[in-house]
C-alpha positions as CSV (number, residue, x, y, z in Angstrom):
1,X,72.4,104.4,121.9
2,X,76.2,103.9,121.4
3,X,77.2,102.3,117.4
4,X,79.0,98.9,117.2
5,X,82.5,101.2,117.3
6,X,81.8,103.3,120.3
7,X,80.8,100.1,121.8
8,X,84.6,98.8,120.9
9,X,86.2,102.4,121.8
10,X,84.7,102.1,125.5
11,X,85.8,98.1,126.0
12,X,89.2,99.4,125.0
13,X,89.9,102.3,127.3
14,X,88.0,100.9,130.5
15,X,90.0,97.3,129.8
16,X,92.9,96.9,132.1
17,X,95.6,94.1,132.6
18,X,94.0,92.9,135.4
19,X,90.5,92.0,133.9
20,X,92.0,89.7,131.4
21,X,91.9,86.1,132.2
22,X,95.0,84.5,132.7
23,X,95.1,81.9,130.0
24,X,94.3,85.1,127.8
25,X,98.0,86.8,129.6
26,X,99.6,83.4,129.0
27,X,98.2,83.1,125.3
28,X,99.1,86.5,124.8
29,X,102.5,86.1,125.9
30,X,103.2,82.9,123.7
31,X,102.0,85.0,120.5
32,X,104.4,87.1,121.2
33,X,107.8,85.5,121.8
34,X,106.4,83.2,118.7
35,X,106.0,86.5,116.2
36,X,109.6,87.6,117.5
37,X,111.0,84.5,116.7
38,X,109.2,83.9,113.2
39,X,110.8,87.9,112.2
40,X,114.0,87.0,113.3
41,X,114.1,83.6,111.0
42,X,112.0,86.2,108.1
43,X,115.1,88.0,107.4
44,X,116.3,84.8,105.5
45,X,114.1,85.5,102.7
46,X,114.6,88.4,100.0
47,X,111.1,89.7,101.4
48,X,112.1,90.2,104.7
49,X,115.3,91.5,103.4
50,X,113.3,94.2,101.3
51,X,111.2,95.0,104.2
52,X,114.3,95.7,106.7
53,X,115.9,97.9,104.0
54,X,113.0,100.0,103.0
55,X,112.2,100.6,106.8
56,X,115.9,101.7,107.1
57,X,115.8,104.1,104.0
58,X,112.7,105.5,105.0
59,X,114.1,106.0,108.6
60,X,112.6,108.5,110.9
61,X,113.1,108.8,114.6
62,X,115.2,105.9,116.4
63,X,112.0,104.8,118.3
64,X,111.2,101.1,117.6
65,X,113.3,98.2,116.6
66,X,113.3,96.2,113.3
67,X,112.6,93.1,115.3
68,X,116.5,91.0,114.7
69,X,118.6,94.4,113.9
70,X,120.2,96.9,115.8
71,X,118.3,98.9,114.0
72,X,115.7,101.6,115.1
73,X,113.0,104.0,112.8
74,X,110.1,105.8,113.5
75,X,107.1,103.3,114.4
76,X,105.5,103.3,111.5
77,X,108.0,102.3,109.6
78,X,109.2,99.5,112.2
79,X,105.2,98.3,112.0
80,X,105.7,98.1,108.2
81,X,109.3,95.9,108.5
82,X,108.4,93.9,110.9
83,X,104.6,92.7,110.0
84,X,106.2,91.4,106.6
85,X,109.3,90.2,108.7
86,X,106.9,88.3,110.7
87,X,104.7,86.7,107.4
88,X,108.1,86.2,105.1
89,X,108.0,82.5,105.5
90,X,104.3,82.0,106.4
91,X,106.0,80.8,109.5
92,X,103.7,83.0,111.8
93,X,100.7,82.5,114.5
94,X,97.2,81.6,112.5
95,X,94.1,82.7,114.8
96,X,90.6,80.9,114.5
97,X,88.7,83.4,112.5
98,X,91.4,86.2,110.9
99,X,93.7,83.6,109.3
100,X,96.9,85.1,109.3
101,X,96.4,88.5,111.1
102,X,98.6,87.8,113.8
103,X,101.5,89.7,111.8
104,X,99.7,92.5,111.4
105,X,98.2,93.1,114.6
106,X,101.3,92.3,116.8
107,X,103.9,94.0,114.6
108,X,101.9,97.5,114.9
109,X,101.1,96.8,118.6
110,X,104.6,96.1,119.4
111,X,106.0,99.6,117.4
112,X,103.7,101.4,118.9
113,X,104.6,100.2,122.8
114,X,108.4,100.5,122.2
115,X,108.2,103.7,121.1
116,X,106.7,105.3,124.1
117,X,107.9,103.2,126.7
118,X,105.2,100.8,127.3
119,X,105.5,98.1,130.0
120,X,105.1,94.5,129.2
121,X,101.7,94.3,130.8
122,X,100.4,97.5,128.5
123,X,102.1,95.3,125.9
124,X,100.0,92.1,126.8
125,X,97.0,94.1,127.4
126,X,96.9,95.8,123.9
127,X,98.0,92.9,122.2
128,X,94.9,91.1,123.3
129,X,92.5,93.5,122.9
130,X,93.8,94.2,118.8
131,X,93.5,90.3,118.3
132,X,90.0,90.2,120.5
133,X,88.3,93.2,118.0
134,X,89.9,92.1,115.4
135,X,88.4,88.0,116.0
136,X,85.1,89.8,116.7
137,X,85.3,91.7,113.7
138,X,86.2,88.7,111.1
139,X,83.1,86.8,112.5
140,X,80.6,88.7,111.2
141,X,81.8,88.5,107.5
142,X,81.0,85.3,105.5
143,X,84.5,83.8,104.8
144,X,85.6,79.8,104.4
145,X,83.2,77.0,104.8
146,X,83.0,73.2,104.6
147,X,80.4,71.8,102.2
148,X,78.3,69.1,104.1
149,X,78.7,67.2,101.2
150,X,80.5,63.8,101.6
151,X,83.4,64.9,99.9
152,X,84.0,67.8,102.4
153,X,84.9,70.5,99.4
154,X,86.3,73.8,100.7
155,X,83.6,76.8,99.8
156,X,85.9,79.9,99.4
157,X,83.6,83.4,99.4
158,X,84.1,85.6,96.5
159,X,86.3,88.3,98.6
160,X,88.3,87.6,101.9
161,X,91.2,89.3,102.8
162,X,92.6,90.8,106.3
163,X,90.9,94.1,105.9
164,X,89.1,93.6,109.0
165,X,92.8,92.9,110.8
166,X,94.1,96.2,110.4
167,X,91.0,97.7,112.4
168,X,92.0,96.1,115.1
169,X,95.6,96.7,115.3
170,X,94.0,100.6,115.6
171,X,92.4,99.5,118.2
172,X,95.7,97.8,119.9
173,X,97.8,100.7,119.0
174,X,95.3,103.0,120.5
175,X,95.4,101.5,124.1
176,X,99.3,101.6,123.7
177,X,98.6,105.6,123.2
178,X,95.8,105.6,125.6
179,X,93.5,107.6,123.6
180,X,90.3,108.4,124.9
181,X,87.2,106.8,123.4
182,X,86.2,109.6,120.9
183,X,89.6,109.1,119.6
184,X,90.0,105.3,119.5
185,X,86.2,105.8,117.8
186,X,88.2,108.1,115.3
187,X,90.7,106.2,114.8
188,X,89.2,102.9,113.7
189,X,87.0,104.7,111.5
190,X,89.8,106.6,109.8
191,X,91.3,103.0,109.5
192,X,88.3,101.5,107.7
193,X,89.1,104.5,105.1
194,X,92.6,103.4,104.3
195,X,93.3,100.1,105.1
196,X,94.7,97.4,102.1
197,X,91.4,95.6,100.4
198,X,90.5,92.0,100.7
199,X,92.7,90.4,97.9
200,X,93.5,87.1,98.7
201,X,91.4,85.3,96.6
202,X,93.1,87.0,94.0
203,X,96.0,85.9,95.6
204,X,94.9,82.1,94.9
205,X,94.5,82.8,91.1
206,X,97.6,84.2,90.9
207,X,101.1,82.3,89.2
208,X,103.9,83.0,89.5
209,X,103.6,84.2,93.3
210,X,104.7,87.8,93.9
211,X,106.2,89.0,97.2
212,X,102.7,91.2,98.5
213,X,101.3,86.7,98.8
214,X,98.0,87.2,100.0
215,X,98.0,91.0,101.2
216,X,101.0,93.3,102.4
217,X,100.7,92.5,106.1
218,X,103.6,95.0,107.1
219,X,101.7,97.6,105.2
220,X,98.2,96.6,107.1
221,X,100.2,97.3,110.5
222,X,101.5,100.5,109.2
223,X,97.6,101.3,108.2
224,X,97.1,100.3,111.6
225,X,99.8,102.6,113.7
226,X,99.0,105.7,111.4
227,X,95.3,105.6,111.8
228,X,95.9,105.9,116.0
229,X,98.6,108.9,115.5
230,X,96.6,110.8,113.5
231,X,93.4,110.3,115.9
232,X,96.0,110.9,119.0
233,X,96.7,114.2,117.1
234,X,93.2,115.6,116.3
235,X,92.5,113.8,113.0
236,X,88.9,112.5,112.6
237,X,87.2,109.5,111.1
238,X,83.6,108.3,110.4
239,X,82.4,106.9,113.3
240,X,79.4,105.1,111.6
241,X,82.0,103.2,109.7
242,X,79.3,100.2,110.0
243,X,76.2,101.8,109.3
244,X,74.2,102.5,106.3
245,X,73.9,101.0,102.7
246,X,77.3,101.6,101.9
247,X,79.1,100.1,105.2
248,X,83.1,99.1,105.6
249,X,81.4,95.6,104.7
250,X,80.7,97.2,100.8
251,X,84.2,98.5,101.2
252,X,85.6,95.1,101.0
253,X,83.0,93.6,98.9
254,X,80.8,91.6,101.1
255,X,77.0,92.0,100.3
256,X,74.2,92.0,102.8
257,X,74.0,88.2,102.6
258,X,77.7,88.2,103.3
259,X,77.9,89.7,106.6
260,X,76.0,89.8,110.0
261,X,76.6,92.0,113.2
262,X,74.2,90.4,115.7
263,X,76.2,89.0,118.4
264,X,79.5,90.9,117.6
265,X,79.6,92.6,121.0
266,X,77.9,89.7,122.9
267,X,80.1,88.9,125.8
268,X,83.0,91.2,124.8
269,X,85.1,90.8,128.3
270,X,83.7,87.7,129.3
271,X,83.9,85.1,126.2
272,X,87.4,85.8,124.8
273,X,88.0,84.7,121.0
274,X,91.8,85.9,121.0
275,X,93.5,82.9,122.7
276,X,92.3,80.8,120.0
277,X,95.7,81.2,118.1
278,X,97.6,78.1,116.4
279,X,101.2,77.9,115.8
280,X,102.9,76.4,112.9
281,X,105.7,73.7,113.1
282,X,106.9,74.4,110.2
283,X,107.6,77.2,107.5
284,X,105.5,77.1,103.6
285,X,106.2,80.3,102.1
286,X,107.6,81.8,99.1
């Protein structure tokens, strides 16, 4: 019987463009043009100044754009630029259930598909498949609630973060690289291992704010792109990522009460969770 990422690994290689729904294409496409445009306007801020630069000094091969530039470097390092580009002025694409994972997940996506070539429909395709696992995944961890008390207080959990985001920007990137299912199954596991922990709650008790905000998005989508390289190359990751005592829920401190599974894969392909994407009006950032 196939684990929850195996699962995941064989909806992502089987899924092509034309199985997705079309307000799912047309969603997708909005999300897109949106991230570009909220990069483009991050460059304003000293963040998304740093970010440019330090993509540029680290440089590597001329194969994806810093989203607003000239400017090319390896994808990894264009993931990293442009995920904070795209989060500078908290300007970006909020989904239902990850919050602000958008950056994360589209900025490694769209490294990832420049760099080899990718068409617009593998671009689409991908895209809604890393926002899909990544919606799927965030649902089965405990995060904000609404008292049913009259005064409607917000309930914050203890931990929350965008760890689960950067799993499924893997997962996006790997469809870009069409990686078979053992290695998109290695490849999310080898992401569970390295990517950022849950911090924004820190983040909320923090004054003055620093630049990293809630979490370094650039550096989840660089977590994201190097986690499908190395699987694409041979490297291998625990592919029970989700099972036992000591689960990727422990990893980012969620406790048994904290987190349920059931349901997760219920209707993947059918009942779509990634076109549920709202779009700010205006900027509030740093």
């Amino acid at each position: 019987m196939k684990n929850f990422i195996e699962k995941f690994a064989e909806f992502i290689k089987s899924l092509e463009f034309g199985d997705l729904p079309k307000y799912v294409v047309h969603e997708m496409n909005r999300v897109i043009l949106d991230s570009i445009g909220v990069a483009i306007a991050g460059h304003s801020t000293e963040k998304g100044k740093t970010a440019s630069q330090f993509a540029r000094r680290l440089k590597g091969p001329p194969e994806s754009s810093i989203i607003g530039t000239s400017n090319k470097v390896s994808c990894v390092n264009a993931a990293f630029a442009n995920g904070e580009l795209m989060n500078a002025l908290d300007f970006d694409p909020v989904s239902s259930k990850g919050g602000h994972d958008i950056p994360t997940l589209v900025s490694a996506i769209f490294a990832v598909a420049e760099s080899i070539g990718a068409s617009g429909k593998d671009l689409i395709l991908a895209t809604a498949l890393g926002i899909e696992i990544s919606q799927r995944l965030r649902s089965a961890i405990k995060g904000i609630s609404i008292s049913e008390h009259k005064d409607a207080k917000v309930l914050w959990p203890n931990v929350l973060g965008y760890s689960t985001s950067v799993l499924g920007a893997t997962a996006g990137a790997g469809k870009c690289l069409n990686l078979s299912e053992e290695q998109v199954s290695n490849a999310i596991g080898i992401a569970g291992y390295i990517c950022p922990p849950s911090t924004f709650m820190k983040f909320l008790d923090a004054a003055p704010i620093s630049t990293t905000k809630y979490g370094s998005l650039g550096w989840g989508a660089q977590t994201g792109v190097t986690a499908a390289l190395l699987a694409e190359m041979g490297y291998t990751g625990d592919i029970n990522l989700f099972n036992g005592e000591y689960s990727f829920w422990r990893f980012i401190g969620k406790g048994k009460n904290e987190w349920n599974m059931e349901g997760i894969t219920k209707d993947l392909g059918t009942n779509w969770l990634c076109h549920e994407i709202q779009y700010k009006q205006y900027p509030c950032g740093l």
